[in-house]
Backbone as ProteinMPNN parsed JSONL, in Angstrom:
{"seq_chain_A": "XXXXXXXXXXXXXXXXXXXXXXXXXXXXXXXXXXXXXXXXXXXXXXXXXXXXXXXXXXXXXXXXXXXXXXXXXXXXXXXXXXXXXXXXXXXXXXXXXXXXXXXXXXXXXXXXXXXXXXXXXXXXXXXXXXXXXXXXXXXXXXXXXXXXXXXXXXXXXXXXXXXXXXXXXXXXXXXXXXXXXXXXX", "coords_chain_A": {"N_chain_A": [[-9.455, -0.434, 35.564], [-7.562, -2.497, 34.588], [-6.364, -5.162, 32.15], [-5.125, -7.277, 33.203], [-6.014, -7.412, 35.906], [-8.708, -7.524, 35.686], [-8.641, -10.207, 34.867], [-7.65, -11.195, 37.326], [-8.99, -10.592, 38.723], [-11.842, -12.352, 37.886], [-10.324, -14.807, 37.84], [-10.529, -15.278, 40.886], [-12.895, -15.266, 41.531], [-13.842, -17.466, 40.219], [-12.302, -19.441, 41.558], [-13.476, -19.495, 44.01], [-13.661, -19.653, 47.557], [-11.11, -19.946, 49.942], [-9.154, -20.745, 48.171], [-5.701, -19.742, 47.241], [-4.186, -16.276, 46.996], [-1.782, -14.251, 45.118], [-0.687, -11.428, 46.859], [-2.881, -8.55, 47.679], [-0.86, -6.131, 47.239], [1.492, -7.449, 46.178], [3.186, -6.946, 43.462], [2.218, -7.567, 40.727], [2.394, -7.374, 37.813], [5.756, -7.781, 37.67], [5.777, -10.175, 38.55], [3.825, -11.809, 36.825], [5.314, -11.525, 34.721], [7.565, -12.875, 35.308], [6.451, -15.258, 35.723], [5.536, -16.045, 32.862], [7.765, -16.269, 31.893], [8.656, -18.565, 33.119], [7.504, -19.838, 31.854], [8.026, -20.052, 29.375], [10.712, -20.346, 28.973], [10.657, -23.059, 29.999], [9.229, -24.529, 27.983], [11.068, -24.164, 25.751], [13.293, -25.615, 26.929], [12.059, -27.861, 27.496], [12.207, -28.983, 25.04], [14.486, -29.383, 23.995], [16.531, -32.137, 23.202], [18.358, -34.466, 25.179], [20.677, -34.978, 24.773], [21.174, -32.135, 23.399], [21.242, -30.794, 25.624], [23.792, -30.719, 26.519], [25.183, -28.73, 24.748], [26.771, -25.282, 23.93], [25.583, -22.591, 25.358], [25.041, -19.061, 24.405], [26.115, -17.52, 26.389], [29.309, -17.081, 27.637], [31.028, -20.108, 28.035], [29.387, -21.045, 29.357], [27.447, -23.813, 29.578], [24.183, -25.235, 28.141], [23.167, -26.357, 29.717], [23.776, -25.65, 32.123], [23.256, -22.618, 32.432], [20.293, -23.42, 32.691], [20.635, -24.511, 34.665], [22.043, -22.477, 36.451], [19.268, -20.531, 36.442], [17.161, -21.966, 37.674], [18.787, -22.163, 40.255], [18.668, -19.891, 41.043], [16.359, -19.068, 41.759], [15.522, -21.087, 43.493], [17.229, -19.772, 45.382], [16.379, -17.209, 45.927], [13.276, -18.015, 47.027], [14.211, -19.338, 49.226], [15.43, -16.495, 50.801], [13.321, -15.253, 51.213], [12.081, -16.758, 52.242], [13.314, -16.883, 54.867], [13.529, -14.138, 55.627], [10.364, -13.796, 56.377], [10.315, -15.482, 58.457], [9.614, -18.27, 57.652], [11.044, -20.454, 57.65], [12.458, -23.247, 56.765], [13.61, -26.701, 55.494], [17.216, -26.282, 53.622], [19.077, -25.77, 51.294], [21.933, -25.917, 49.004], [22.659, -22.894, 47.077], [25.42, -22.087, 45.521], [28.273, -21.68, 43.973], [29.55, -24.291, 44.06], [27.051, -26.031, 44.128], [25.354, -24.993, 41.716], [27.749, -26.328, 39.707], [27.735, -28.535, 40.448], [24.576, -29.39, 40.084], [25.353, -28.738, 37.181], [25.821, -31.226, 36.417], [23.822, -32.976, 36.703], [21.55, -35.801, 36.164], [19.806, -36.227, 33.185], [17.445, -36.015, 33.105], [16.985, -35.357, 35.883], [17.728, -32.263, 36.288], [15.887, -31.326, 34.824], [13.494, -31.923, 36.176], [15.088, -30.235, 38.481], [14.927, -27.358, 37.963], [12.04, -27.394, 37.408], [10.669, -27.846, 39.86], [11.974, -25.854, 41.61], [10.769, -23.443, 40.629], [8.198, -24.068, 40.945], [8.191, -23.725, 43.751], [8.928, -21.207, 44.609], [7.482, -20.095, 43.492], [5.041, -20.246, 45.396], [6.035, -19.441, 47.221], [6.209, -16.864, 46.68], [3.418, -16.481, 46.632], [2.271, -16.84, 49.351], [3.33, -14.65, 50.325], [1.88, -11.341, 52.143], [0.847, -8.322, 51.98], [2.545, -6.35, 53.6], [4.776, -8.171, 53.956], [5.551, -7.72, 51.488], [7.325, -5.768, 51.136], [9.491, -6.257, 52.55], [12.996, -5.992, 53.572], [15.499, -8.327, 51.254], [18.13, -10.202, 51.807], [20.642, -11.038, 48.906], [22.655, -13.049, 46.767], [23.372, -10.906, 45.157], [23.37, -9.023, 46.226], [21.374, -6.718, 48.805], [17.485, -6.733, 48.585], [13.928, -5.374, 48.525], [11.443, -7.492, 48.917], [9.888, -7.185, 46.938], [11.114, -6.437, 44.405], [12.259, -8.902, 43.951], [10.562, -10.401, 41.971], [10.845, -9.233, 39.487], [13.48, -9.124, 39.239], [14.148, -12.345, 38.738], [12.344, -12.48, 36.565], [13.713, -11.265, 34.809], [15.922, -12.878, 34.426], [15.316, -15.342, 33.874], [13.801, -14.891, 31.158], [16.306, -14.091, 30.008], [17.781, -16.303, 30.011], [16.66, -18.289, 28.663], [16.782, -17.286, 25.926], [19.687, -17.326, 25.56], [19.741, -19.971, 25.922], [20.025, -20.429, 22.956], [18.106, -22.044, 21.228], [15.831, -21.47, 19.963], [14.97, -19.497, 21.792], [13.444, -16.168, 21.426], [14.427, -12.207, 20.794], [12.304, -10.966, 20.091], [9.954, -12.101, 21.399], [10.409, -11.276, 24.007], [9.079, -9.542, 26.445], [7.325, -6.319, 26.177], [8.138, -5.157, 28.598], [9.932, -6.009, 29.983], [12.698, -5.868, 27.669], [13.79, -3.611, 27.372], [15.591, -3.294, 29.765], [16.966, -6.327, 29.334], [18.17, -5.837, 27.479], [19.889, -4.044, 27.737], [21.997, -4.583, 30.214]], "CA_chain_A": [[-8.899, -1.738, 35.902], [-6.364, -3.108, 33.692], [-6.629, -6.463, 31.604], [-4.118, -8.032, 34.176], [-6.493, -6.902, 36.755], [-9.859, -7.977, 35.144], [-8.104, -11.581, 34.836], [-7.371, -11.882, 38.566], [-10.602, -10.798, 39.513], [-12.29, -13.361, 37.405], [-9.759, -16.249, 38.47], [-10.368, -15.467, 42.074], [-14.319, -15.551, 41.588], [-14.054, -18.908, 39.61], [-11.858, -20.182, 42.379], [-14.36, -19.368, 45.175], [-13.283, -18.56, 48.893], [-10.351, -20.697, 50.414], [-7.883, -20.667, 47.248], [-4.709, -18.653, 47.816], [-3.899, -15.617, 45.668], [-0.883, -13.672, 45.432], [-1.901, -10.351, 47.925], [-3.257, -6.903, 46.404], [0.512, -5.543, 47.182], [1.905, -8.191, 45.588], [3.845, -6.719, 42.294], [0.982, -8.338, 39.586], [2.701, -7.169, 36.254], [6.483, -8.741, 37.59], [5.159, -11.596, 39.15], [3.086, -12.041, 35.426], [6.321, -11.94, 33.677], [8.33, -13.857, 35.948], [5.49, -16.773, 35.179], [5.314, -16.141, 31.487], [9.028, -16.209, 31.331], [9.275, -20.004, 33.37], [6.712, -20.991, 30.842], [9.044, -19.879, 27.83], [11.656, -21.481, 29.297], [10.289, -24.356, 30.212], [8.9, -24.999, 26.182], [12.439, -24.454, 25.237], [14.059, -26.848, 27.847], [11.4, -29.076, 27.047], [11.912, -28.826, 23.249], [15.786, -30.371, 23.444], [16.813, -33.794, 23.792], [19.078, -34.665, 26.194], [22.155, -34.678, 24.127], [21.458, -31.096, 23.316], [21.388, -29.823, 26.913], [25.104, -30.308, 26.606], [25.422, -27.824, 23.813], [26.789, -24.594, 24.02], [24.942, -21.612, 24.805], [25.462, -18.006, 24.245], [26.765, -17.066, 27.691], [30.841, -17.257, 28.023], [31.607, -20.661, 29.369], [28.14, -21.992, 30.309], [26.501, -25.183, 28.609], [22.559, -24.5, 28.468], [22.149, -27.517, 31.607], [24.473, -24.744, 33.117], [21.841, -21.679, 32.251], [19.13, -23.991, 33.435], [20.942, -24.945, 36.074], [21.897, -21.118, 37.308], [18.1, -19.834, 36.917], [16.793, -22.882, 38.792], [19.137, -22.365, 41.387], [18.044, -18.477, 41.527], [14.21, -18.93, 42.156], [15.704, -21.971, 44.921], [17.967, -18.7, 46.484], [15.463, -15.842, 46.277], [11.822, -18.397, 47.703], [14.886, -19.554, 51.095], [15.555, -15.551, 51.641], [12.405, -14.809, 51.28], [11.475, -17.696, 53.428], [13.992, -16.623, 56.14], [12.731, -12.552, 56.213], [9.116, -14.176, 56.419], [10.263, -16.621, 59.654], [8.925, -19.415, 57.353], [12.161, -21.183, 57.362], [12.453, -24.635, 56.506], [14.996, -27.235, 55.018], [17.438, -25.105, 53.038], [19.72, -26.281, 49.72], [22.96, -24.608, 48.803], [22.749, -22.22, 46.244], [26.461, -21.421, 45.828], [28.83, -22.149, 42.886], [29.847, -25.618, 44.327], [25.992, -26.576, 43.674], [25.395, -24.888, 40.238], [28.411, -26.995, 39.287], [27.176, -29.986, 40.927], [23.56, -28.996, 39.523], [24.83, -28.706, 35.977], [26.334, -32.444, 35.735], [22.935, -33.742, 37.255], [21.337, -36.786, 34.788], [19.151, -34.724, 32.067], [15.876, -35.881, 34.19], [17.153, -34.641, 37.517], [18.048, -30.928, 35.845], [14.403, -30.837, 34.042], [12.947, -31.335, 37.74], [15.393, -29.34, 39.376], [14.21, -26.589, 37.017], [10.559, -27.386, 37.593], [10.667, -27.399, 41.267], [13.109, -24.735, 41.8], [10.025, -22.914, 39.52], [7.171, -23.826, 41.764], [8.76, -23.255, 45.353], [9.493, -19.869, 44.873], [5.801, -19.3, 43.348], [4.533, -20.925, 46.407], [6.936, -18.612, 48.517], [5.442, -15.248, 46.434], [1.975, -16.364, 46.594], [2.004, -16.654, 50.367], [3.663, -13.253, 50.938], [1.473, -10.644, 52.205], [1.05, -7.494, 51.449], [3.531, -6.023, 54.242], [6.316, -8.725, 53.489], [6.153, -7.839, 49.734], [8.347, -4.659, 51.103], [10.66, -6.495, 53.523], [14.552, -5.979, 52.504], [16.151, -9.517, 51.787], [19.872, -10.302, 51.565], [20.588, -11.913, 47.878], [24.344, -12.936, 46.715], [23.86, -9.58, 44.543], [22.703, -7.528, 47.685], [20.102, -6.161, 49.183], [16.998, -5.528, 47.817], [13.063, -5.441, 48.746], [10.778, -8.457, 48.055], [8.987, -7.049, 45.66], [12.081, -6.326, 43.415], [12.93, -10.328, 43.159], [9.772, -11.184, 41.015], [11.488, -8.453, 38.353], [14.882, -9.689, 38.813], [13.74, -13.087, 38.545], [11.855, -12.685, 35.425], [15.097, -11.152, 33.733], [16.81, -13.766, 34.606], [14.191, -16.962, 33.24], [14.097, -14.644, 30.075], [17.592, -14.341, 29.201], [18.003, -17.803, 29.964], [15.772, -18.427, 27.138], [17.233, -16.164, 25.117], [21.004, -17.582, 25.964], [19.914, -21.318, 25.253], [20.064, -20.58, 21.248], [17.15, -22.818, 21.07], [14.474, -20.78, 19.502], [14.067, -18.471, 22.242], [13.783, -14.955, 20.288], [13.986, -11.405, 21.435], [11.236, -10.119, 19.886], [9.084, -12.596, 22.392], [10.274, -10.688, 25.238], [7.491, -8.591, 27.094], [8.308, -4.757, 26.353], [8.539, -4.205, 29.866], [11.649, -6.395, 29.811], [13.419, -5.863, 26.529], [15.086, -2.786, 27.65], [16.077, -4.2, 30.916], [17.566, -7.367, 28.55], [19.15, -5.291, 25.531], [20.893, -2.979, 28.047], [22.36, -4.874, 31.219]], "C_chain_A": [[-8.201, -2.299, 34.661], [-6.603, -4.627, 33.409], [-6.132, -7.721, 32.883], [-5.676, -8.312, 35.499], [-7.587, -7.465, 36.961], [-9.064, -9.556, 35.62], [-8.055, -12.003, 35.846], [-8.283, -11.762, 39.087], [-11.244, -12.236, 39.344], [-11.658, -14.884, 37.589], [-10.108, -16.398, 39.951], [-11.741, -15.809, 42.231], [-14.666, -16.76, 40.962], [-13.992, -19.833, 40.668], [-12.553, -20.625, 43.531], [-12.924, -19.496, 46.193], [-12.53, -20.524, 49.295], [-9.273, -21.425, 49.331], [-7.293, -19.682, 47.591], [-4.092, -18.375, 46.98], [-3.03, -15.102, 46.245], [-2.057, -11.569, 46.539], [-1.753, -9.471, 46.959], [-1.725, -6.419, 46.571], [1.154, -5.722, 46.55], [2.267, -7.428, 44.113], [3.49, -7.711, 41.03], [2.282, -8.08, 38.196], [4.487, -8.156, 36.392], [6.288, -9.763, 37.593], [4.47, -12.352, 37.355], [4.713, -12.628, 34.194], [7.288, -12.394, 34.051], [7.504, -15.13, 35.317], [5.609, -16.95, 33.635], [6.726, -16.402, 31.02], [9.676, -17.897, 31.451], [8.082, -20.796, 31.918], [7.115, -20.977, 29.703], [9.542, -20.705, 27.952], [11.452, -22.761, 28.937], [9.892, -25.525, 28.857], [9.994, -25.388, 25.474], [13.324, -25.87, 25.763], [13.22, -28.09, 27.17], [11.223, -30.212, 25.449], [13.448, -29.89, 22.606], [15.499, -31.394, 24.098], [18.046, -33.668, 24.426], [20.498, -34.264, 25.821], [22.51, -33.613, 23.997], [21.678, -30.394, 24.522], [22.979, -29.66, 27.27], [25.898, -28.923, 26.036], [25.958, -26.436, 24.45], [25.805, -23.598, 23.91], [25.655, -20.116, 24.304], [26.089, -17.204, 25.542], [28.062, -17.799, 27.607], [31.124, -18.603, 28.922], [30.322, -21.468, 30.104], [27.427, -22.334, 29.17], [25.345, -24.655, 28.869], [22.613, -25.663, 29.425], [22.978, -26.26, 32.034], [23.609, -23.298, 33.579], [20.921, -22.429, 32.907], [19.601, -23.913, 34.872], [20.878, -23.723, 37.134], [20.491, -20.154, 37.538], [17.168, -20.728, 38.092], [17.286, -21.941, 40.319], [18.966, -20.798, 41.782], [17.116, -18.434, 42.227], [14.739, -19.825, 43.421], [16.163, -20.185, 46.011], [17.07, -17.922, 47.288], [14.359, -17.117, 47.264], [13.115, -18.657, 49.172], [14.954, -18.02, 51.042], [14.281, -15.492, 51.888], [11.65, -15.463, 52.629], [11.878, -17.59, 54.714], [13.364, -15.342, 56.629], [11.343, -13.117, 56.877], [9.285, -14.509, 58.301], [10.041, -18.041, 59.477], [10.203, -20.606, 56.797], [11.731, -22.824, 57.475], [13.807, -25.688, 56.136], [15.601, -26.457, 53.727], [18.252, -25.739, 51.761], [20.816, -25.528, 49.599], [22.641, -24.297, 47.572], [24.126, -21.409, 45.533], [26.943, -22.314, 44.404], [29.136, -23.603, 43.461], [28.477, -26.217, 43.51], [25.676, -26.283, 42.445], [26.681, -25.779, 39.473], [28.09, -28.737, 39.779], [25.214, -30.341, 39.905], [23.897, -29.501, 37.666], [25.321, -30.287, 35.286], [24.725, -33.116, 36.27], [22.419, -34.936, 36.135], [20.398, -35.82, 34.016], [17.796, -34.911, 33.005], [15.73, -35.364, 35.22], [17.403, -33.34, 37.094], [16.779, -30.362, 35.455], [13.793, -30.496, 35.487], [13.13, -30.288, 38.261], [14.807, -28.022, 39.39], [12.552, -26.009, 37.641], [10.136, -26.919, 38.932], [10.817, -26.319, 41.955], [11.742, -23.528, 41.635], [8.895, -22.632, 40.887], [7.114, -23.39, 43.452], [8.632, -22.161, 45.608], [7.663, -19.191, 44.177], [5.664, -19.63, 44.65], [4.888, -19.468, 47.461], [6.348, -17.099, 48.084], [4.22, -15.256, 47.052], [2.003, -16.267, 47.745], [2.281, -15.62, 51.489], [2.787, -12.528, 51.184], [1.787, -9.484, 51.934], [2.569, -6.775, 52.146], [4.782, -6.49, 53.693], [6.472, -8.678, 52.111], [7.643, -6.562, 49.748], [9.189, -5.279, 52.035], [12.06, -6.785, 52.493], [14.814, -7.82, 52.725], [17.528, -9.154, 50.812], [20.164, -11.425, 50.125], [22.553, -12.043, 47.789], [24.749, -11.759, 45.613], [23.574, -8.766, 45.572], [21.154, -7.521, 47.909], [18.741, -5.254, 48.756], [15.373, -5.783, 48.6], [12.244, -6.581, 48.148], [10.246, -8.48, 46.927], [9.919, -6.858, 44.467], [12.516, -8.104, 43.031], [11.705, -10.641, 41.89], [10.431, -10.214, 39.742], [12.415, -8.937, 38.214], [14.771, -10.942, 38.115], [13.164, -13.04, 36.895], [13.099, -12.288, 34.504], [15.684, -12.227, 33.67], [16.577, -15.159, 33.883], [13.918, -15.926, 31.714], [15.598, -14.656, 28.97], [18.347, -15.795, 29.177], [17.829, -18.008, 29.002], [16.202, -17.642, 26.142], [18.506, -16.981, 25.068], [21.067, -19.125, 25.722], [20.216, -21.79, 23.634], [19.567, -22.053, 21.295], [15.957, -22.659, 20.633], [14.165, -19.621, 20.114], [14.667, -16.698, 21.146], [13.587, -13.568, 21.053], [13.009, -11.339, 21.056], [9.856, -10.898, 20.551], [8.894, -11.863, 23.648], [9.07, -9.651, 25.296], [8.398, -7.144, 26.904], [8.918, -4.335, 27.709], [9.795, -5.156, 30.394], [12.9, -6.224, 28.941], [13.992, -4.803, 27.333], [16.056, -2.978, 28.615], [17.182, -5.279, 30.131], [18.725, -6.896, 27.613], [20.195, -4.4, 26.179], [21.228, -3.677, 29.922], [23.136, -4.346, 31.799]], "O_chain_A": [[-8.932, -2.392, 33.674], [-7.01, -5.335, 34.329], [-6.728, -8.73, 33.26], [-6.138, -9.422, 35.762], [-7.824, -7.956, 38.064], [-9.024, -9.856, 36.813], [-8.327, -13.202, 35.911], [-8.671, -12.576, 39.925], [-11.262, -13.102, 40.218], [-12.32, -15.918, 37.505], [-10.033, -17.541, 40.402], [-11.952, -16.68, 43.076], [-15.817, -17.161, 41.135], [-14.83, -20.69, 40.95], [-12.421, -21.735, 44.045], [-11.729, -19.467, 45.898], [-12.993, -21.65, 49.109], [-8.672, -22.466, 49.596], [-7.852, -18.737, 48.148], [-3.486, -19.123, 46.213], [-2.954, -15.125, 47.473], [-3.159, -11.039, 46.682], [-1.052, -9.397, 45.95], [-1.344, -6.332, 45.403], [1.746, -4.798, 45.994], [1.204, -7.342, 43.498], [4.298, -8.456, 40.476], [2.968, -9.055, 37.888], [4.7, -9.042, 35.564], [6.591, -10.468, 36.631], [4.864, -13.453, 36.971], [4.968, -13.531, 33.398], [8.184, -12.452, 33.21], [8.009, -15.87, 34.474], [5.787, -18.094, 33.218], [6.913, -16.733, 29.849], [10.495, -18.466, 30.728], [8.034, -21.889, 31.353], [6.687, -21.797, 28.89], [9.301, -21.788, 27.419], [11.855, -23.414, 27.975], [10.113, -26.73, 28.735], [10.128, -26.409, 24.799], [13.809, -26.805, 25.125], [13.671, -29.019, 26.5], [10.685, -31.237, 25.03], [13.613, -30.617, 21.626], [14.741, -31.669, 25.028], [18.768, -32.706, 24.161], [21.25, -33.47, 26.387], [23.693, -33.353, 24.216], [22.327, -29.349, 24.459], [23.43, -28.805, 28.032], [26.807, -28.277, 26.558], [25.607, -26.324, 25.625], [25.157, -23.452, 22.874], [26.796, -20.139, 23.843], [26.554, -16.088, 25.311], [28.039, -19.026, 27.513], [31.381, -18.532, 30.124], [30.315, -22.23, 31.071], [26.971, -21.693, 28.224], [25.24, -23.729, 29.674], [21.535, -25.681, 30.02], [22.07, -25.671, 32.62], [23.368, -22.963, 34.739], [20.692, -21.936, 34.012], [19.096, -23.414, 35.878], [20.196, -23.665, 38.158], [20.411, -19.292, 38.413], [16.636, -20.265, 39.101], [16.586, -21.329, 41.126], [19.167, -20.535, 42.968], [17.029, -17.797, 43.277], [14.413, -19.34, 44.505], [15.566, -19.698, 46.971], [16.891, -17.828, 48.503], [14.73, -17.128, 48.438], [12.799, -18.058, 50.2], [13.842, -17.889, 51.555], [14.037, -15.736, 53.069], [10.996, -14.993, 53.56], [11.197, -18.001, 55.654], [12.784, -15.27, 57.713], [11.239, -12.827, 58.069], [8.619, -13.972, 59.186], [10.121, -18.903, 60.352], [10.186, -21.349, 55.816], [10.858, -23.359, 58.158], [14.931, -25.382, 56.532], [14.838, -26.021, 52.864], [17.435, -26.468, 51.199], [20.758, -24.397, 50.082], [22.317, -25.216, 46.818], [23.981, -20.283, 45.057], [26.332, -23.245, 43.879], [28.421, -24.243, 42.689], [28.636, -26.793, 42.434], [25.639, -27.292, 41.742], [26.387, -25.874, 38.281], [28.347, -29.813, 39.24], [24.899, -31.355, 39.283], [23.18, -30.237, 36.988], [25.261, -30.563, 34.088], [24.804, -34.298, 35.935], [23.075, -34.893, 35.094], [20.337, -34.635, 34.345], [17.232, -33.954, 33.536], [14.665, -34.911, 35.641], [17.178, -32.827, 38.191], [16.501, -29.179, 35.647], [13.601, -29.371, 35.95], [12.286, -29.45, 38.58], [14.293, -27.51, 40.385], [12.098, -24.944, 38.059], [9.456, -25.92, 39.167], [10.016, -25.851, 42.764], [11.692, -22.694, 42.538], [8.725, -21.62, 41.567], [6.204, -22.884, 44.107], [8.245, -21.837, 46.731], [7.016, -18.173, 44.425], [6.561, -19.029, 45.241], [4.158, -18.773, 48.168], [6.061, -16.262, 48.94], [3.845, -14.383, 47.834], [1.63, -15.1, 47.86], [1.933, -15.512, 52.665], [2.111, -12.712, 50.171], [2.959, -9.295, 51.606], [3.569, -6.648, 51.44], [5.65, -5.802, 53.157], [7.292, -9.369, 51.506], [8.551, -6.418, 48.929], [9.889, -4.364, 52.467], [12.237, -7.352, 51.415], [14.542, -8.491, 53.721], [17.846, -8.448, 49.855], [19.897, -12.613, 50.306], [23.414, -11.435, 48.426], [25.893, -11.56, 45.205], [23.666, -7.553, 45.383], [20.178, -8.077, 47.403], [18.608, -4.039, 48.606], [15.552, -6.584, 49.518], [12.289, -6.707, 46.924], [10.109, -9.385, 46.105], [9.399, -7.173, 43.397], [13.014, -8.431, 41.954], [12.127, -11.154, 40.854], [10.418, -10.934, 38.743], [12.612, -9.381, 37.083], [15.181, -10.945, 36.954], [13.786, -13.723, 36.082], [13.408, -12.989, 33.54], [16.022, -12.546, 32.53], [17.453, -15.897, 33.43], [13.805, -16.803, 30.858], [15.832, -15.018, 27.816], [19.26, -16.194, 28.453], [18.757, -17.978, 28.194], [15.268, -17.507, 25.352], [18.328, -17.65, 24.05], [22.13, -19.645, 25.384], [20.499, -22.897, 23.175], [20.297, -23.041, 21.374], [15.057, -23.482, 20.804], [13.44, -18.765, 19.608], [15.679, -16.345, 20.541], [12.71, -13.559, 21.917], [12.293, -11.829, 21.929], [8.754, -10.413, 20.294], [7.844, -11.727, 24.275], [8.379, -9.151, 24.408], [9.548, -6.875, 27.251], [9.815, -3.524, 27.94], [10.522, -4.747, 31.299], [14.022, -6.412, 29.412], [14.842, -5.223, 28.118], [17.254, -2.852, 28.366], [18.36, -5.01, 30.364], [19.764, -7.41, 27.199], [21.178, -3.995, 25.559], [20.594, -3.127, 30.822], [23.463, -4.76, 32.911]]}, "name": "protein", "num_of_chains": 1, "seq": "XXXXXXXXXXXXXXXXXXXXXXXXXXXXXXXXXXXXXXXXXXXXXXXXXXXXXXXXXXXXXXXXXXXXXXXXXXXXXXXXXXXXXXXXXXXXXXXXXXXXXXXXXXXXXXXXXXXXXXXXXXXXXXXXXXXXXXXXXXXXXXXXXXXXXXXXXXXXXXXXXXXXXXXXXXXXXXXXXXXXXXXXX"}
């Protein structure tokens, strides 16, 4: 059993019976560094002042509210497919360049949320996947891929953010099992 492994045991036996865990199918080690990656983030984001969220980052053309803005509005994309394959549809959001441009003028408090939210939705939307729907294909605006592949994509994506804000974040934070993924896109 693996450290990861040990850990979820012991959270689920703390929790006692009628807390809701991601399922045994569930892709533990992405899913881990998808989370560890919004909580980088999130230190960083949390770390500028407002003025700086204007700043340039290291991505061609996109302010870091613009980076925030485009991983936000990822985790919003991926938890609605996911939510549509499922059946567990609900009220939906656009995710489309109109909104990341609408997104990245938001006031600096409405972008931190968006962020935050955006963050916990799409946990919400893993954790309640079962094992079955961790393999159902969903339709993304890069293509088609299997559920269990967004918590990987996803975590690339909330890392290089962090990485791309030139705000502290550093490679040599990244998790090995992303760096190569990161250093070679």
């Amino acid at each position: 059993m693996s450290d990861l492994d040990t850990a979820r045991a012991a959270l689920r036996e703390r929790q006692g019976a009628g807390a809701r865990h991601d399922a045994a199918a569930a892709p533990a080690g992405a899913l881990a560094m998808a989370r560890r990656g919004r909580a980088y983030l999130a230190r960083i984001v949390n770390g500028l002042d407002d003025e700086s969220l204007w700043a340039e980052s290291a991505r061609e053309g996109f302010s870091r509210r613009r980076v925030i803005a485009a991983a936000a509005l990822e985790a919003r994309a991926i938890a609605q497919v996911l939510e549509d394959a499922t059946g567990r549809t609900g009220d939906r959001a656009d995710t489309d360049a109109a909104a990341l441009d609408l997104a990245e003028t938001l006031p600096d408090r409405a972008l931190r949320h968006l962020a935050a939210h955006a963050e916990v939705h799409l946990n919400v939307v893993w954790r309640d996947l079962t094992d079955a729907e961790w393999d159902l294909p969903v339709r993304l605006a890069s293509g088609e891929v299997a559920a269990r592949d967004t918590a990987h994509m996803h975590a690339l994506t909330l890392w290089r953010a962090a990485i791309d804000l030139r705000a502290g974040g550093r490679l040599r934070d990244i998790p090995a099992a992303l760096a190569q993924d990161l250093t070679h896109p």
